[in-house]
C-alpha positions in Angstrom: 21.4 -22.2 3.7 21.1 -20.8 0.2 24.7 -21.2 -0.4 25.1 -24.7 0.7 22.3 -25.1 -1.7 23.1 -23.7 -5.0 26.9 -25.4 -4.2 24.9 -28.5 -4.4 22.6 -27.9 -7.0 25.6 -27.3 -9.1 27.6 -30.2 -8.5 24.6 -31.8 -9.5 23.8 -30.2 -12.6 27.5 -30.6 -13.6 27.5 -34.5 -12.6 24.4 -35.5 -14.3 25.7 -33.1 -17.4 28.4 -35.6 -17.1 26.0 -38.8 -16.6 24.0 -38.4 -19.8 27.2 -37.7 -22.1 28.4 -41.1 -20.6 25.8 -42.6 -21.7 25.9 -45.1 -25.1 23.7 -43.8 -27.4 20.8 -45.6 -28.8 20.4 -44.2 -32.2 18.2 -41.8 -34.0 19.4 -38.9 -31.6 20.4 -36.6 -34.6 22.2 -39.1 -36.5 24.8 -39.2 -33.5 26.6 -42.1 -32.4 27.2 -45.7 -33.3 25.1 -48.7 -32.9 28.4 -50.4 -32.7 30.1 -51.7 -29.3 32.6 -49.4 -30.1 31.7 -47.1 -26.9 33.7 -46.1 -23.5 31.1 -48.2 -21.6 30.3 -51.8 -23.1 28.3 -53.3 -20.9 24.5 -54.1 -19.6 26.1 -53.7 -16.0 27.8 -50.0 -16.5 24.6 -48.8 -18.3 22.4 -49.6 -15.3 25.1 -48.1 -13.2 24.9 -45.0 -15.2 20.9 -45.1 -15.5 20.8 -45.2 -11.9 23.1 -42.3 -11.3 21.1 -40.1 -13.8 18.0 -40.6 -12.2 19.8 -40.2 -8.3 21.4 -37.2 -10.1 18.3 -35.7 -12.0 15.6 -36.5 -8.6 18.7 -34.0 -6.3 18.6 -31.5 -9.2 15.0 -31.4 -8.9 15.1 -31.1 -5.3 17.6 -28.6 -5.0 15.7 -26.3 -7.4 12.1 -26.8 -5.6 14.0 -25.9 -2.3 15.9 -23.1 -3.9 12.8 -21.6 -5.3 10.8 -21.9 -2.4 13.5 -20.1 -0.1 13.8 -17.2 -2.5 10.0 -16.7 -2.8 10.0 -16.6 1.2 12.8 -13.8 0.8 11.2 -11.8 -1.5 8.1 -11.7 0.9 10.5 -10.1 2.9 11.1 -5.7 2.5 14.1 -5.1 1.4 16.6 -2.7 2.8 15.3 -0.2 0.2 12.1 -0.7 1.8 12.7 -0.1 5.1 15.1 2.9 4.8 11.9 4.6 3.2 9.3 3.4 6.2 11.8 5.0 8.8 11.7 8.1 6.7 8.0 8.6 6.2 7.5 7.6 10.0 10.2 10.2 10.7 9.5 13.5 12.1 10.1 16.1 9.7 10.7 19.0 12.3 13.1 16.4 14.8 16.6 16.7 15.1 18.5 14.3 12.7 19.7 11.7 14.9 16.8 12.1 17.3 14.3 9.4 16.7 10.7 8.9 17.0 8.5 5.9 18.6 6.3 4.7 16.0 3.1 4.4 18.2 2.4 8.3 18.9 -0.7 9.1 20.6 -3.2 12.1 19.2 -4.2 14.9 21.4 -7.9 13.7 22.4 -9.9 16.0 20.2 -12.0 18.8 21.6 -15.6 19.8 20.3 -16.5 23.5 20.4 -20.1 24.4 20.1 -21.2 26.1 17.0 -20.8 29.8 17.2 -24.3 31.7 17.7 -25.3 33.4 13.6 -24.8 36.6 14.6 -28.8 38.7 13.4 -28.8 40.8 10.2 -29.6 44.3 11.1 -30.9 44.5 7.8 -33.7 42.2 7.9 -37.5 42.7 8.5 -38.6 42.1 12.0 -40.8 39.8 13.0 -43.6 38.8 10.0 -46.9 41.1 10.9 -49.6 39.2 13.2 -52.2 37.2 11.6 -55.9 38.4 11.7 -57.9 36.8 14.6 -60.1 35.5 12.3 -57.7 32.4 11.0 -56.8 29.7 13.3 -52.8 28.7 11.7 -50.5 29.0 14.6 -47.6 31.4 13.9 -44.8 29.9 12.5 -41.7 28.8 14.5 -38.2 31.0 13.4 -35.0 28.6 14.2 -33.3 33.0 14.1 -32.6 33.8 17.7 -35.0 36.8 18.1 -34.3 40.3 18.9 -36.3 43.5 18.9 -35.9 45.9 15.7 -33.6 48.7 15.8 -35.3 51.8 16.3 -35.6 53.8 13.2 -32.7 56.6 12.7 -34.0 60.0 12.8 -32.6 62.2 10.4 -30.4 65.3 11.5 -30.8 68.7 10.3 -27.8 69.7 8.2 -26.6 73.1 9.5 -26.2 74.3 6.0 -29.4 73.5 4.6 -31.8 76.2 4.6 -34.4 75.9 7.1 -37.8 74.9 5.6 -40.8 76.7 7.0 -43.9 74.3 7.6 
C-alpha cells in the first residue's frame, strides 16, 4: 500500500513540477519572464487548462502525503523487529536449553506462610521482676517473653589443687 502510494505521490509531485513551469508568468516573480504573448501557451483557454491541472495536481499531492503520513505513524506504533527480538529474550529462560522455548503465562508456586519462629529466652536475663508489696493495688504487668523458671544457680567446684581452707 505504501508503495503504490509514494509511486503516486511522485508522479504527482513531478507533473505539477511540470504544471507550474508551464505556466505564463504574470510578472514581478523575480524579474522573470515577459509580459509579452511571446510564451509556449497563448491562450485564456490553455491557462485554465493548466490552472485546473495544478490544482487536480496539488489537491492529490496533498492527499497522497496526509495518507502517507498517517500510514507511517500507524507503523511506527508498531515494535519493531529490534523490539521484539529483545521481549523474547528477557521473557526467555536463562537456565533453558537454547532452542527450547518458554510459554509466556507461567504460573508461581502458591506461596507458603511459616509462623514466626518462637525468640528463643536469654539465659542471661533477670527472672521474673520481684512481687509487689500487698499494700498497692497495680496489677503485675503483662511480659509478651514466653516464661520459664530461672536456672538454678551454679555451684562452684573445689579445685583439687587449691589448698583446702579451714572454716
Amino acid at each position: 500500500m505504501q508503495n503504490v502510494l509514494l509511486v503516486v505521490h511522485l508522479i504527482a509531485c513531478i507533473a505539477l513540477v511540470f504544471a507550474v513551469l508551464l505556466q505564463r508568468s504574470e510578472g514581478g516573480a523575480l524579474g522573470m519572464g515577459s509580459g509579452g504573448t511571446g510564451g509556449i501557451i497563448s491562450g485564456r483557454g490553455a491557462a485554465s487548462v493548466l490552472v485546473r491541472t495544478t490544482m487536480i495536481l496539488a489537491a492529490v499531492f496533498f492527499a497522497t502525503s496526509v495518507l502517507m503520513t498517517r500510514l507511517n505513524a500507524e507503523q511506527a506504533k508498531a515494535p519493531t523487529e529490534l523490539e521484539r527480538q529483545l521481549e523474547q529474550q528477557q521473557n526467555r529462560d536463562p537456565f533453558s536449553l537454547p532452542g527450547a522455548t518458554t510459554p509466556s503465562t507461567t504460573t508461581a508456586p502458591p506461596a507458603t506462610t511459616t509462623p514466626p519462629a518462637a525468640p528463643t529466652p536469654n539465659p542471661l536475663a533477670p527472672a521474673s521482676p520481684a512481687p509487689a508489696p500487698s499494700g498497692t493495688a497495680t496489677p503485675p504487668a503483662q511480659s509478651t517473653a514466653p516464661t520459664q523458671p530461672a536456672p538454678a544457680p551454679a555451684q562452684p567446684t573445689p579445685n583439687p589443687l587449691a589448698p583446702a581452707q579451714n572454716q
